[in-house]
C-alpha positions, -999 to +999 in steps of 0.1 A: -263+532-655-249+561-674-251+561-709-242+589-737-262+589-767-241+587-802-228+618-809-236+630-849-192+618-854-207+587-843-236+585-869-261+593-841-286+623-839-293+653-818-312+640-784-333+673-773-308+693-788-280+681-772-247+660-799-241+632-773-267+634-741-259+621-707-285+597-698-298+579-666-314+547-661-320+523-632-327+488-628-337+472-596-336+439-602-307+432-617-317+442-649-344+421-655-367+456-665-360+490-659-383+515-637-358+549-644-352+548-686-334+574-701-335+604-676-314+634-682-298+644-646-304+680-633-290+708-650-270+688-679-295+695-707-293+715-732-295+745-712-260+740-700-240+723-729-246+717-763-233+677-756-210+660-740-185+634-750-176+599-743-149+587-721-154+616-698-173+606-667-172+581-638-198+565-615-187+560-578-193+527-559-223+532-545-225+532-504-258+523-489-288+544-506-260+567-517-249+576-557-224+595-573-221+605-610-189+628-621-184+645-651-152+667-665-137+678-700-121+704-710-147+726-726-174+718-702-157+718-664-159+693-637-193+682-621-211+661-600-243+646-595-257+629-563-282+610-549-289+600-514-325+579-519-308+551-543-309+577-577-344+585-573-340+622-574-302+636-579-290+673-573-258+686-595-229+706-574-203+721-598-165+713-589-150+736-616-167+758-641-149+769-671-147+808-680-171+800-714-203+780-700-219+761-732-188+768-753-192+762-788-162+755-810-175+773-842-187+806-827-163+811-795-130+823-801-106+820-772-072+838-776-052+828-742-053+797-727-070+784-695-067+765-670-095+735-669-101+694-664-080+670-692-114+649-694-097+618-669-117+620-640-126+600-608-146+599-579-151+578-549-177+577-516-159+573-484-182+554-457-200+587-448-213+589-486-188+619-493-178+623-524-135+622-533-129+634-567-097+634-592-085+648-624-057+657-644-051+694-651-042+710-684-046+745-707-068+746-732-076+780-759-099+778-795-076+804-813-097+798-848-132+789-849-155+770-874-121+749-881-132+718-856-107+719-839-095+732-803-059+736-789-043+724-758-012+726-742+009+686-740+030+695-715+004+710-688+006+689-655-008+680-625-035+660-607-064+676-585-083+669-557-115+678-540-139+666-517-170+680-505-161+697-474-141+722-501-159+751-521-157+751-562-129+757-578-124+792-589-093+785-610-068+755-619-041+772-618-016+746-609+000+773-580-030+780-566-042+744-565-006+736-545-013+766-521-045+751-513-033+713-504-051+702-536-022+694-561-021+655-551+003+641-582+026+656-605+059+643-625+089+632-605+121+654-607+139+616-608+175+627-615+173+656-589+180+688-613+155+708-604+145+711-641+113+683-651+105+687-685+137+666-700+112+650-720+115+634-756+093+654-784+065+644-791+055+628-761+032+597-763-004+618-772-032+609-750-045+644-749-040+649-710-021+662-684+015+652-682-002+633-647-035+615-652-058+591-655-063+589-615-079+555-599-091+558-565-106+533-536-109+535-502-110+516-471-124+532-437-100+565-433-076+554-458-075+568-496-053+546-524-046+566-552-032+559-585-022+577-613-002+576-643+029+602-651+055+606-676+093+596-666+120+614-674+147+586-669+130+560-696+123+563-726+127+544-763+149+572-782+119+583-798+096+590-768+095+588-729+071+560-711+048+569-687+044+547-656+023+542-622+023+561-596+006+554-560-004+579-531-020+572-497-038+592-478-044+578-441-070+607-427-095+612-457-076+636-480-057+663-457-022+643-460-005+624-488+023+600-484+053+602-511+048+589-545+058+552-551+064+536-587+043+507-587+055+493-620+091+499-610+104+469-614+128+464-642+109+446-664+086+474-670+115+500-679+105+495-714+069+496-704+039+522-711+022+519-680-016+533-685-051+534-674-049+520-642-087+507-630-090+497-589-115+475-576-134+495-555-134+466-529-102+457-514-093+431-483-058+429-473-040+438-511-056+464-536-062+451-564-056+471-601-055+464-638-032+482-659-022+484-697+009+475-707+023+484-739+059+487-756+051+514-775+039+552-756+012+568-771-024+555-792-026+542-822-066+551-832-058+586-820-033+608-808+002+596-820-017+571-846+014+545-846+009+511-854-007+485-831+022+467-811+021+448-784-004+458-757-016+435-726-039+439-695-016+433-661-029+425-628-012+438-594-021+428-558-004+450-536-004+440-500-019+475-483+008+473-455+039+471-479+021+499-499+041+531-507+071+541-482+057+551-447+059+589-443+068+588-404+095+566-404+114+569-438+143+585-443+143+582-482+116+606-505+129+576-532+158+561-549+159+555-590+165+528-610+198+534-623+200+553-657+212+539-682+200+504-677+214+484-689+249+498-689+285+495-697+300+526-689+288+537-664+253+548-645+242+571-621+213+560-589+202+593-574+186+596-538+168+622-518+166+619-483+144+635-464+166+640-435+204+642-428+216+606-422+243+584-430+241+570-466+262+544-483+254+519-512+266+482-518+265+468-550+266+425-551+263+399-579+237+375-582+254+347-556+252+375-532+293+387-533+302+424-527+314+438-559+314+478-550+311+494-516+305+533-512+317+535-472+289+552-452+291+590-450+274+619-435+247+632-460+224+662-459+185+664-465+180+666-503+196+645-534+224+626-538+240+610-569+263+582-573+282+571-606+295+537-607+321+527-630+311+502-654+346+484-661+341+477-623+316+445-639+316+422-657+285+412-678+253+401-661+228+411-632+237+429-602+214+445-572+225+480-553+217+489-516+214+523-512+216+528-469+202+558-450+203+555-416+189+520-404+168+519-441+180+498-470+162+500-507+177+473-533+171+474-568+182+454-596+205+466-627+216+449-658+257+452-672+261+443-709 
């Protein structure tokens, strides 16, 4: 167990020094007493940070005698601690250490911004006990001290990965990270004009990376990753929801499959899609939990709105329908159809992945051809079709978009 004593916000005390101390404890007997109480781990005292904070750190599933405790925020870097005799004795390795070691918000004044952690980590132990790790990427700089507060910057984005075959990272930068193979999510270009930012302002505030929150499990060489991201295509006027992403990595790490949206499906396109959380065993499906919300954004901090209405969602994803295979598709993705609903008229975009021949069928709901874009030669890259809305009449509808011998159907609403 990893605990983090209350930090003096919280109405707690200093613990050796430390506002909010990372402690360690180990039960093993199921909790029934307690022979490891309250242990700080190597090299987090306060030595190395004048405290930590809450909501900042993960504990791997264990494998065999084999732990793994990470830790990332902003102001503090990304580490990890590790144990191989069942958290008797633990060694720290640092992922990424910030340019101000034991920064200290009243006395260190930082004038440009850097690149560090957003404080949403995750790690996982593949069957060998190696350790996996994710986090969202952001800027951060302290242009006034003494006034408790730090700056960063919202629309930073990116997700990293490391493992520990790799060295420490020396920087964050979001190019370098993609130069090196270890930029594993970012937001989706949906509409294909090269330009990604076409957000609403604000965006809903969790104090992140434009991509975050990652969720990892794996099963023998295979990595399944989820994250949440920002779309560009759906939003409520105000501000732009954020839904689920998924990756899968079939040799450890080294390659990614394209990026699926998991809570596609039309009834989440007025949906905040967050915190996903993967059960860490898996059998034929992987199984998530995920918060569902109508409005983007938190209400106790951040964009302080008013509760609404928020639920807890369940997915089992069969791991063979998972994601689009990489080998054999022809399609990077097709989007839900923006606007949707409609009346005028919409737009679906594409981008293939190859040259192929692409049409798209639109039917009603009884199955009967309503518009039909012949088949035509298309090139490698993104195509857009605009359907005509007084082609309709009122009700549901599904499109086929066609590339090559592979269909995609979607659903989309005519008012």
């Amino acid at each position: 167990m990893i605990g983090l004593t209350a930090p003096v916000a919280n109405s707690g005390t200093l613990y050796n020094g430390q506002d909010g101390a990372l402690l360690y404890s180990r039960s093993s007997d199921g909790g029934t007493s307690w022979d490891i109480q309250n242990v700080q781990l190597p090299e987090t005292d306060t030595n190395y940070s004048y405290g930590y904070s809450g909501d900042s750190y993960h504990f791997a599933e264990p494998v065999g005698e084999t732990l793994a405790f990470l830790y990332g925020s902003d102001w503090d870097g990304v580490f990890l601690e590790k144990s191989t005799d069942n958290g008797v004795t633990w060694n720290k390795k640092v992922i990424f250490q910030t340019p101000y070691p034991k920064f200290k918000e009243t006395t260190t004044l930082v004038t440009d911004s850097f690149w560090t952690d957003d404080g949403y980590v995750n790690c996982v132990l593949d069957n060998t006990g190696k350790a996996h790790v994710f986090f969202g990427i952001q800027r951060v700089c302290n242009t006034i001290i003494n006034d408790a507060q730090t700056q960063y910057y919202p629309y930073t984005d990116g997700l990293a990965y490391w493992n520990e075959d790799m060295p420490p990272f020396t920087t964050l930068n979001v190019d370098t990270l993609d130069a090196h193979h270890q930029l594993v999510g970012w937001t989706q270009d949906i509409n294909g004009n090269d330009t990604i930012f076409e957000f609403l302002d604000p965006m809903g505030n969790y104090q992140s990376s434009v991509t975050t929150m990652p969720y990892a499990c794996i099963d023998g060489s295979k990595i399944f990753l989820f994250f949440t991201s920002v779309m560009e295509n759906l939003n409520n006027s105000v501000q732009n929801y954020r839904h689920i992403y998924y990756r899968r990595s079939d040799d450890l790490g080294q390659s990614w499959t394209d990026f699926v949206d998991v809570t596609g499906s039309i009834t989440n396109n007025f949906k905040e899609c967050v915190f996903p959380s993967v059960s860490p065993t898996s059998n034929e499906f992987v199984h998530i939990l995920f918060q569902k919300d109508d409005e983007p954004g938190l209400a106790v901090r951040g964009d302080a709105d008013p509760y609404g209405d928020n639920t807890m969602s369940y997915m089992k994803i069969p791991k063979s329908n998972v994601g689009i295979d990489d080998i054999t598709s022809n399609i990077t993705y097709v989007t839900q159809n923006y606007p949707n609903p409609f009346t005028t008229s919409t737009q679906v975009t594409v981008n293939l992945k190859r040259a192929v021949s692409l049409s798209l069928t639109v039917t009603n709901f009884i199955g009967q051809t309503v518009v039909e874009i012949p088949a035509a030669s298309a090139a490698a890259g993104y195509h857009t079709f605009t359907l005509d809305g007084s082609n309709f009449r009122a009700g549901i509808y599904f499109y086929t978009v066609k590339a090559g011998s592979q269909t995609i159907t979607r659903k989309m609403i005519v008012q």
